[in-house]
C-alpha positions in Angstrom: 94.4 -20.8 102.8 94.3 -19.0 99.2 95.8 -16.8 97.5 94.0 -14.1 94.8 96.3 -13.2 92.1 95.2 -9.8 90.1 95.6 -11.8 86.9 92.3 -12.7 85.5 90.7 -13.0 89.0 93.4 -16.4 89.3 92.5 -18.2 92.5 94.5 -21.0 93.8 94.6 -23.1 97.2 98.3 -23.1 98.6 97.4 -24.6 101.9 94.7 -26.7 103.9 95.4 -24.0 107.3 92.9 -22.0 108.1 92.6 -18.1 109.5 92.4 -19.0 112.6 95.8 -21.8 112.5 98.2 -20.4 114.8 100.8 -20.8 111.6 98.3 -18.5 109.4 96.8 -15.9 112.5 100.3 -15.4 114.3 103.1 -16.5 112.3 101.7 -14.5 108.5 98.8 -12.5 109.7 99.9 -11.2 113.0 103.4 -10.5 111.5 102.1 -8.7 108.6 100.1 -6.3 111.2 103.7 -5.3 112.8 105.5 -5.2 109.2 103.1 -2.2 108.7 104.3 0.1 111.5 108.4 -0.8 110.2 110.0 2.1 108.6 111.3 -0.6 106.0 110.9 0.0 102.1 108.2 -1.5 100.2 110.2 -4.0 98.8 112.0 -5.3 101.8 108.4 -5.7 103.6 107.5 -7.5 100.3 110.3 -9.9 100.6 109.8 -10.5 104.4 106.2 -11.3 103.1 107.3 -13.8 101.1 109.6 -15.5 103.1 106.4 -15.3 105.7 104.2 -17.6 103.4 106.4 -19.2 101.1 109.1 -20.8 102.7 108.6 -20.1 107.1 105.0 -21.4 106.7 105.8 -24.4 105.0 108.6 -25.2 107.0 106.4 -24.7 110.0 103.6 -26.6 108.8 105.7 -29.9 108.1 106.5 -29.7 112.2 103.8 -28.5 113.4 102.0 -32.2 110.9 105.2 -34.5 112.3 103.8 -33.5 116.0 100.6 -34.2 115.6 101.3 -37.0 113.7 104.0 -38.6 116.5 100.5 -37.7 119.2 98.3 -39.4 117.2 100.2 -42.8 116.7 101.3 -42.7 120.1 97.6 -42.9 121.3 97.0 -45.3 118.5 99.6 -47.5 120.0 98.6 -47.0 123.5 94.9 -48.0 123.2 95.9 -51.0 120.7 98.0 -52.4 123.8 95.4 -51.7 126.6 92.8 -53.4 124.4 95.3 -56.4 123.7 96.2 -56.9 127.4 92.1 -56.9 128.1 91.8 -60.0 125.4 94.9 -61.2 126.5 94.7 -64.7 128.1 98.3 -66.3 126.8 101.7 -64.7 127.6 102.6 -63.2 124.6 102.0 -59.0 124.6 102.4 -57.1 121.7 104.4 -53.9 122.7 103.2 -50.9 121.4 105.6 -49.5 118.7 105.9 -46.3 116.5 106.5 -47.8 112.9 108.5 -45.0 111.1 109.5 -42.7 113.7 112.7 -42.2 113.3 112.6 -40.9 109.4 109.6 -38.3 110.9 111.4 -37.3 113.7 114.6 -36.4 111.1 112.1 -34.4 108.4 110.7 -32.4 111.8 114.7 -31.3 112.2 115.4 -30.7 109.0 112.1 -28.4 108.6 112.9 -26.6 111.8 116.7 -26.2 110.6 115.5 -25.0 107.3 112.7 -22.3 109.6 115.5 -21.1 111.4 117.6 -20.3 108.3 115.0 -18.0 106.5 114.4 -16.0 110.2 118.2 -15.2 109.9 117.1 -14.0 106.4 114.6 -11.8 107.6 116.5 -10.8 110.3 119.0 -9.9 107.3 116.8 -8.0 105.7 116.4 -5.7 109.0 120.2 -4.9 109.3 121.0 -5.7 105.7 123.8 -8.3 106.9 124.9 -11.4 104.9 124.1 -14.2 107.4 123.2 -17.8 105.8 123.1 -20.2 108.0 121.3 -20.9 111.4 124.2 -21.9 113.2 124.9 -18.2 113.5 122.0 -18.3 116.3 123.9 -20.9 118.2 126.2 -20.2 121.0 129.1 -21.7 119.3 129.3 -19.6 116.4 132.2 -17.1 116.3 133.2 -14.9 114.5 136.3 -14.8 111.9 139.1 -12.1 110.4 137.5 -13.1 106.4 133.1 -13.4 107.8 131.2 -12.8 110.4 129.2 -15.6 111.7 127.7 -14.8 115.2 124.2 -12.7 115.0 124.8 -12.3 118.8 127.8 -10.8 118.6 126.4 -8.5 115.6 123.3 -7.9 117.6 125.6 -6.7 121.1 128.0 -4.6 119.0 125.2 -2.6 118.1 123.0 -2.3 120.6 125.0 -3.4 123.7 124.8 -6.4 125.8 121.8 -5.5 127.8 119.3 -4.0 125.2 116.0 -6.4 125.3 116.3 -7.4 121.8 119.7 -8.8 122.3 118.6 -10.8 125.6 115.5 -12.2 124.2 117.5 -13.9 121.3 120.6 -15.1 124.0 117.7 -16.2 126.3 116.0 -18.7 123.1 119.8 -19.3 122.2 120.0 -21.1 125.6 116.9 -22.7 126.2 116.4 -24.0 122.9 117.9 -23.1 119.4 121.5 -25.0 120.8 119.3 -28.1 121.5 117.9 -28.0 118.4 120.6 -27.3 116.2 122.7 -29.8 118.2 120.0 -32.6 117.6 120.0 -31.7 113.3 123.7 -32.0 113.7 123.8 -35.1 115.4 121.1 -36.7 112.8 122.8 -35.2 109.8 125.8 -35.8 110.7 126.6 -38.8 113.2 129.7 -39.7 115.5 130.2 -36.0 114.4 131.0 -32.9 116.6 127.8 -33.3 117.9 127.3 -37.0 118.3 124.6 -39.0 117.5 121.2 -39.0 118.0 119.5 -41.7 119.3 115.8 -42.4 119.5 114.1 -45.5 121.6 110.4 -46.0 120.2 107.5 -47.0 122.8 109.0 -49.6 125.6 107.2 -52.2 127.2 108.5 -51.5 131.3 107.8 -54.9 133.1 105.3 -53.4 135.7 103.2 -53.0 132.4 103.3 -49.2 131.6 104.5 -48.0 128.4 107.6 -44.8 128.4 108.4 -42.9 125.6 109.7 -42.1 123.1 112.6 -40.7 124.0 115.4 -39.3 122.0 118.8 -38.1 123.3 122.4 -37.7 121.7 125.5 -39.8 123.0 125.8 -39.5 126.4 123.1 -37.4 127.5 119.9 -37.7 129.6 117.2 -38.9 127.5 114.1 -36.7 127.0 110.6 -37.2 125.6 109.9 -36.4 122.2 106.1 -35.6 122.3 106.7 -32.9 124.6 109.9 -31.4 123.1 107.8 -31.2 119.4 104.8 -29.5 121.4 107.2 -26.5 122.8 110.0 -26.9 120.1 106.8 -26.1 117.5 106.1 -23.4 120.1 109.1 -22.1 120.3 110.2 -21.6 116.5 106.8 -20.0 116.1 107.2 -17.4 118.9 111.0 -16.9 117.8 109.5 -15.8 114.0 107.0 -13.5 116.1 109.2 -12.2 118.7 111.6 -11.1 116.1 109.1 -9.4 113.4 107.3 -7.7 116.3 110.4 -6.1 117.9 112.3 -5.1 114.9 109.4 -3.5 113.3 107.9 -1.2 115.7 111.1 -1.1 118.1 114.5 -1.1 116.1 113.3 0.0 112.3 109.7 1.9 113.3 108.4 4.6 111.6 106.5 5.3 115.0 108.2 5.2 117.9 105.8 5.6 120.3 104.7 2.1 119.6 104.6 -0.6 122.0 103.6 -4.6 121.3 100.5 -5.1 123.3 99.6 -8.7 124.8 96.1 -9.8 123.9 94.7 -11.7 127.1 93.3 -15.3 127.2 90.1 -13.7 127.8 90.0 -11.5 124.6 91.8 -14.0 122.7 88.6 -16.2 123.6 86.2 -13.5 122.8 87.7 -13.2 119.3 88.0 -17.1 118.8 91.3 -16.4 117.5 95.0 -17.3 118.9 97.1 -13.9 117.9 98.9 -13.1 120.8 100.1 -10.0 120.2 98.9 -6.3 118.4 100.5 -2.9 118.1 99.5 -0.2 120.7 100.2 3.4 122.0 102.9 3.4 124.2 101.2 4.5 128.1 103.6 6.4 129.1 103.2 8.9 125.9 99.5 8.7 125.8 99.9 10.3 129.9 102.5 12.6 128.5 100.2 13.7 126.0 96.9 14.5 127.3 93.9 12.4 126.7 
């Protein structure tokens, strides 16, 4: 991707993504579309821009490149020990192994830490609150007499417990923004409040098949690591979207009679491009309204 600056006609490359990258199409593209419709100033929509391409896309890129890097040595390491236990004719096996996991697995946390932080500053930006940290996402945060420090708490005070906004974020809260934050914690901080993370590389199982990796904190049931990157990559993606899309043509429209529309597989296809989501008419005013 590029970027055109109106000073003498300056081009320069700031990434190797292209348009159709679900990073550059849903993440910046598809969250500029919904920015449009907000009823924010120009400068706040600028700064949410910015924090959009300059820091959430980077973040998100260095995951999204730890993934498919942890995939593509996996398979690497796979097919060198099925091609070794073909030529094999002594009783010594190689076992497969990741060399350098463990510092990749703890730049994907970091990254993702760091993507969550800059959504709370969007999401500050929206209700012009002071949150700085992620852990104000997390379950555990509470508030405090000097500073508050739960965005759920924020988020029910003012627009109650059951408003859809305020479930979706409790809903990702659960399923997988405490696991997250829990697993950073436990890396950055070990034998700390919330453990340590442990990671087991590729194991040799004495029938001959090969589990893992695995990665799990004191304690608790291991799970595998190339499918928590594929929907933890997913997830933070979706979470940037989710966010953007509701706040802007929901909370802080300038037209309320918009609604997020879902783009089907099938359309998706016909545009060979992986946004998700689009701004439409709301149905219900469109029948209220005539043709």
């Amino acid at each position: 991707m590029v970027e055109i600056t109106s000073t003498n006609f300056q081009i320069k490359q700031i990434g190797n993504l292209g348009a159709k990258h679900p990073i550059i199409s849903r993440l910046v593209l598809g969250s500029y579309h919904f920015l449009d419709f907000s009823n924010l100033n120009k400068n706040d929509i600028d700064d949410i821009k910015s924090i959009l391409m300059d820091e959430l896309r980077v973040s998100l890129t260095e995951c999204w490149e730890v993934k498919d890097w942890v995939n593509e040595q996996s398979e690497i390491e796979f097919q060198k020990y099925l091609n070794g236990q073909k030529n094999n004719t002594g009783f010594v096996v190689e076992a497969p192994n990741i060399i350098g996991l463990e510092p990749k697995l703890s730049n994907f946390l970091r990254a993702s830490k760091r993507y969550l932080r800059h959504t709370v500053k969007i999401i500050n930006v929206f209700y012009q609150t002071n949150f700085d940290e992620p852990s104000c996402l997390c379950s555990w945060a509470k508030d405090t007499k000097k500073k508050e420090k739960s965005l759920i708490s924020m988020l029910e005070r003012t627009h109650g417990k059951n408003d859809y906004f305020v479930r979706l974020v409790k809903g990702d809260q659960k399923s997988w923004i405490d696991f997250l934050m829990t697993f950073r914690n436990a890396d950055e901080h070990p034998e700390g409040f919330s453990g340590s993370l442990k990671i087991e590389n590729l194991t040799l199982l004495a029938n001959g098949d090969v589990y893992g990796p695995v990665w799990f904190r004191d304690g608790k049931t291991p799970s595998g690591v190339i499918p928590d990157l594929e929907t933890l990559c997913e997830n933070l993606l979706g979470f940037t979207e989710e966010v953007i899309m509701n706040l802007s043509i929901d909370k802080f429209t300038r037209f309320p009679h918009m609604i997020p529309v879902k783009i089907s597989e099938e359309q998706r296809s016909k545009m060979n491009i992986p946004t998700k989501w689009k701004a439409g008419l709301d149905p219900q005013f469109i029948r209220n309204n005539g043709k």
